[in-house]
MARMARDO-483137 format. One record per residue (C-alpha): residue in three letters; x negated, y, z negated. Coordinates in steps of 0.05 Angstrom, whole numbers, plus 5000, padded with zeros to 4 digits. Each point is the difference from the previous one (the first is absolute). Layout:
N
ALAXYZ;...
// end
This chain:
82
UNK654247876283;UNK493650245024;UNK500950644955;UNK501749644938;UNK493449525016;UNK496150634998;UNK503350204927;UNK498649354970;UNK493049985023;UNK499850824967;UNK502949624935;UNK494949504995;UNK494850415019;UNK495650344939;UNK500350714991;UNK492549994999;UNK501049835069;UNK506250485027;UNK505649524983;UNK505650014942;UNK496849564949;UNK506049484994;UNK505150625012;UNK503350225061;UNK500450654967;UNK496450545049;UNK500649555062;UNK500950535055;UNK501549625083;UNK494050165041;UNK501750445054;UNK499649515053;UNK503549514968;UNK506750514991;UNK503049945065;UNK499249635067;UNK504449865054;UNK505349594961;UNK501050584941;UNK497850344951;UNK498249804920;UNK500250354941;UNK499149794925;UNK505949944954;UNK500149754934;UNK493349974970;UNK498449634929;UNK493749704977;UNK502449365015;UNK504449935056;UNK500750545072;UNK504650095052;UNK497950295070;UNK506650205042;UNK499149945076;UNK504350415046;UNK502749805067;UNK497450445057;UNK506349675049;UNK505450314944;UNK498250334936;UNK506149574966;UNK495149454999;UNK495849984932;UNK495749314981;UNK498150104925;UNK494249504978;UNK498849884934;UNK493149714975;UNK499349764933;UNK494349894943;UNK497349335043;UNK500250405072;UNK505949545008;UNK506450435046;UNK507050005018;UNK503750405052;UNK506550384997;UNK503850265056;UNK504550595007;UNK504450285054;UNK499449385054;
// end
């Protein structure tokens, strides 16, 4: 969640001032936001309006949380492999 915070504030960000200009397009996870002690969190799909960040389980690497974040910074959270 914190991760996908981070994207929406890149989106609304102007470019003027580092951040997407209403796109999520060239959002990139700061480095110490990729992992910590729960897993680890990559970027999947990426569209102008809408991103998903996919966090990894450090307990068993079966365990993937995909959140989605859409045009409003609104998200929704998928599980796979619990």
């Amino acid at each position: 969640m914190n991760v996908a915070a981070n994207a929406y504030q890149f989106k609304i960000r102007p470019t003027t001032m580092g951040g997407g200009g209403g796109a999520y397009t060239n959002y990139t996870i700061p480095t110490k936001m990729a992992k910590d002690d729960n897993g680890s969190y990559t970027l999947g799909t990426i569209a102008t309006n809408s991103i998903q960040i996919k966090g990894t389980s450090t307990v068993n690497t079966a365990w993937v949380a995909t959140c989605t974040s859409d045009d409003t910074g609104r998200t929704s959270i998928s599980y796979t492999g619990w």
